[in-house]
C-alpha positions as CSV (number, residue, x, y, z in Angstrom):
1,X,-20.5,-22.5,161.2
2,X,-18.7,-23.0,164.4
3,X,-19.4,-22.6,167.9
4,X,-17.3,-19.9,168.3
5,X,-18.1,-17.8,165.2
6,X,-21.9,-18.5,165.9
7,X,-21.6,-17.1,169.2
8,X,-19.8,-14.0,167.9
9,X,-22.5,-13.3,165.1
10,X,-25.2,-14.1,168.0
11,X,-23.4,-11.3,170.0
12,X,-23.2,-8.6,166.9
13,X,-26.7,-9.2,166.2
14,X,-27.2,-8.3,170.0
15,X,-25.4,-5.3,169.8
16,X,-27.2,-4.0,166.9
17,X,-30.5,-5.0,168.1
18,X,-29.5,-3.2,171.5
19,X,-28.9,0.2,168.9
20,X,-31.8,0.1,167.7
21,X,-34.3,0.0,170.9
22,X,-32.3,2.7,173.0
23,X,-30.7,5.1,170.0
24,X,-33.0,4.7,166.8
25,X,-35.4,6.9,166.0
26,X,-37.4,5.8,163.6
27,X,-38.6,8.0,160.7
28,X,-35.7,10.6,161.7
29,X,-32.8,8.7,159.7
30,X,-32.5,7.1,156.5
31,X,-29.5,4.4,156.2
32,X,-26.9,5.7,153.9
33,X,-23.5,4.6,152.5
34,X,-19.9,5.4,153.4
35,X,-18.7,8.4,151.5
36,X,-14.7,8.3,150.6
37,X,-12.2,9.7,152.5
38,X,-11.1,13.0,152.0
39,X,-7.3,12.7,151.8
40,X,-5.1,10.1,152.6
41,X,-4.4,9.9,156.4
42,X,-1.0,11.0,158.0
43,X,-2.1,11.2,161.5
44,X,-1.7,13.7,164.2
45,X,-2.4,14.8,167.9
46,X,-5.6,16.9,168.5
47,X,-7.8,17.4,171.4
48,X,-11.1,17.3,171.8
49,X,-13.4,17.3,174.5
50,X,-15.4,14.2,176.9
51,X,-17.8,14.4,179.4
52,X,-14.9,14.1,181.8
53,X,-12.8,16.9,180.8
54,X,-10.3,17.6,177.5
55,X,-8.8,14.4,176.1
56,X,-5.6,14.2,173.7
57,X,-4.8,11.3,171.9
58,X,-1.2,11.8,173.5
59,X,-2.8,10.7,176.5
60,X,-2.9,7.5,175.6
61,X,0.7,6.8,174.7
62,X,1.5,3.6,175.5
63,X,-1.7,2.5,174.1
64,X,-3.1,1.1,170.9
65,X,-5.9,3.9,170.1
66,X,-8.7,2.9,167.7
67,X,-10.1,6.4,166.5
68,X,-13.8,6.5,164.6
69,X,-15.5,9.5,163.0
70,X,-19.5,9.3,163.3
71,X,-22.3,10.4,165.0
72,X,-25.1,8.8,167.6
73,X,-27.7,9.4,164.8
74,X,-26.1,7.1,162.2
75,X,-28.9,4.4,161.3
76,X,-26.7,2.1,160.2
77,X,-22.9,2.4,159.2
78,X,-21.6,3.4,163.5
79,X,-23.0,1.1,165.2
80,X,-22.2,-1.7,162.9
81,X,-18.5,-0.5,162.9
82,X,-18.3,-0.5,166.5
83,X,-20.1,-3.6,167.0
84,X,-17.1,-5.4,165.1
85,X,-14.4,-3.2,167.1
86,X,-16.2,-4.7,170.2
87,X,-16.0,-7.9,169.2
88,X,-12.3,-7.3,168.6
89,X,-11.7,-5.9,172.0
90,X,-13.8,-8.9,173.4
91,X,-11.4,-11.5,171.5
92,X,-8.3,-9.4,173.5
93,X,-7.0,-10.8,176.5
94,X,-7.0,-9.2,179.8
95,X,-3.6,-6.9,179.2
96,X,-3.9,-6.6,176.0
97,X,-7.1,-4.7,176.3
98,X,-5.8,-2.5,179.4
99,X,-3.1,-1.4,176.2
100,X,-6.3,-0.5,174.0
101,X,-8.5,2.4,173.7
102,X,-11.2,3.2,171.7
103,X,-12.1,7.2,170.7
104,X,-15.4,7.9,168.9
105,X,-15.1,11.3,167.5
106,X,-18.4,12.9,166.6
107,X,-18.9,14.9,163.2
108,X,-22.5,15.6,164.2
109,X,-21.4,18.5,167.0
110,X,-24.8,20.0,167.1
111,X,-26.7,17.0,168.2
112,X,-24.2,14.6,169.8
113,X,-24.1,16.5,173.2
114,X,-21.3,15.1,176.1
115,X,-24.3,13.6,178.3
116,X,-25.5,11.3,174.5
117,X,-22.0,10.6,174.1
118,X,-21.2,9.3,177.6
119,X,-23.7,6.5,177.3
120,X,-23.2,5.9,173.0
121,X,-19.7,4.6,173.7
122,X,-19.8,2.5,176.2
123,X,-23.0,1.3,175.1
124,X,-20.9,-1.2,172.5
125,X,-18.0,-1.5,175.0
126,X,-16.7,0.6,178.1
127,X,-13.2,0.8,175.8
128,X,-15.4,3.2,173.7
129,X,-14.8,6.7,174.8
130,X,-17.0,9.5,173.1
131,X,-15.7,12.8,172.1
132,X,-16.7,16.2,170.8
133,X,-15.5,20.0,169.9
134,X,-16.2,22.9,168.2
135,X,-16.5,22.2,164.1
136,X,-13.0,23.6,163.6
137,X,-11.7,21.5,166.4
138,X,-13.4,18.1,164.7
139,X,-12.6,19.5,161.3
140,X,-9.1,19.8,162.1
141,X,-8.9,16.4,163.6
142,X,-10.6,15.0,160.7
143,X,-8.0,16.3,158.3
144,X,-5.4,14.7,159.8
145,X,-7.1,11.7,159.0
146,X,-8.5,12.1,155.8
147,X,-12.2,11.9,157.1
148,X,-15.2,13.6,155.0
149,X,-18.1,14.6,156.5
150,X,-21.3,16.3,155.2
151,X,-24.9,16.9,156.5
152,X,-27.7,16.1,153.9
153,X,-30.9,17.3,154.7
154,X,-33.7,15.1,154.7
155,X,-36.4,16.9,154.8
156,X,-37.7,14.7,157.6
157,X,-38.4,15.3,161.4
158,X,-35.1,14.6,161.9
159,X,-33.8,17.0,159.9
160,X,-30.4,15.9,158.1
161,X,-28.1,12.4,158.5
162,X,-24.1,13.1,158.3
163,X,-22.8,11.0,155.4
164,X,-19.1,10.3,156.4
165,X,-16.0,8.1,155.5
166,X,-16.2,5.3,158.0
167,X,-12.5,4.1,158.5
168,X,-11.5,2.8,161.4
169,X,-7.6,4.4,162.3
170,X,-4.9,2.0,164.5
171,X,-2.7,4.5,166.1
172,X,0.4,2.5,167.3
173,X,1.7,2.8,171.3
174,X,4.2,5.8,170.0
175,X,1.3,7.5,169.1
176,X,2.0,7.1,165.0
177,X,-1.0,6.3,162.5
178,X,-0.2,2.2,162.4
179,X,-3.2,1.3,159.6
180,X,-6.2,1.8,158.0
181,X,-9.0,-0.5,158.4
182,X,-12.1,0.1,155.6
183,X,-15.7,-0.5,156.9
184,X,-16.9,-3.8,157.0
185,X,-13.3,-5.2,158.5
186,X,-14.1,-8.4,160.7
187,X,-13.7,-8.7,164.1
188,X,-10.8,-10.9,163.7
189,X,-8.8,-8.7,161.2
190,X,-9.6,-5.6,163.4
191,X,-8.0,-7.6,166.4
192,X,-5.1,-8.3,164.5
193,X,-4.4,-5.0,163.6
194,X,-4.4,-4.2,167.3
195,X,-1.8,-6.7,168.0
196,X,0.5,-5.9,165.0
197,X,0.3,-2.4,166.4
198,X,1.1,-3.5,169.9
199,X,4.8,-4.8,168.3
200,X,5.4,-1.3,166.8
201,X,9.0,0.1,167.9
């Protein structure tokens, strides 16, 4: 193993690790598995809401956008997902992370409050912007996408985890769905997908 990679997996374990003391609760969630998508993704505009105020992902042309369905609760399949987009972003140079943004969109509306998504996001990275809506508005915005979500009660404390598909989506600067990346996609790919989609015309 090199230097480099070492220090990478050295800096994912951190993240994780970093999860697990602030956000886990243990005996509330049990770790599940990605479900499959719903449909296959065409994209689209939607609007949601942040702590700060509405956000559309038309705000961000000019950007490469990185959107994630999931929730704070997740035990296991979020926070390792964004602990390889972070990596990505941190393998970006200077400008080409001021042309990337990140949007966490939660399925989990009833728990995942502004204020708990405020500090999940930039928790991994300050790229990592969270967002929330009514079910219909995150319902409708998950369609475009082709991302399933369900709650499964668990009959613990906690209540119920949200299985969900756990794509990662590269929306291109023109604001067109660019590609697709399955869970588990390394740090590296993920940062190549960014740059392919910085070339889009």
């Amino acid at each position: 193993m090199n230097r480099t990679l070492l220090i990478a997996v050295i800096a994912l374990l951190g993240l994780v690790l970093g999860w697990v003391t602030w956000f886990w609760q243990p005996g509330t969630h049990q770790p599940h598995s990605p479900i499959s998508l719903a449909s296959a993704p065409t994209g689209g505009d939607f609007t949601l809401q942040s702590f700060d105020g509405p956000v559309s992902l038309h705000d961000f042309r000019g950007k490469v956008v990185l959107i994630y369905f999931g929730y704070t609760s997740c035990p296991d399949i979020c926070p390792t997902s964004l602990a390889f987009t972070s990596q990505a972003l941190n393998a970006l140079d200077k400008e080409e992370l001021a042309r990337t943004q990140v949007l966490f969109i939660s399925v989990d509306p009833e728990r995942d409050t502004l204020e708990k998504l405020k500090e999940y996001g930039p928790f991994f990275h300050a790229k990592v912007l969270g967002l929330t809506g009514t079910p219909q508005e995150i319902a409708d915005a998950a369609r475009q996408y082709g991302a399933s979500y369900r709650k499964q009660d668990t009959g613990s404390a906690g209540g119920y985890v949200v299985d969900h598909s756990s794509s990662t989506y590269v929306i291109d600067p023109n604001g067109k769905l660019a590609a697709t990346l399955q869970h588990g996609t390394t740090p590296a790919d993920v940062a190549r997908a960014i740059r392919a989609a910085m070339q889009s015309r």
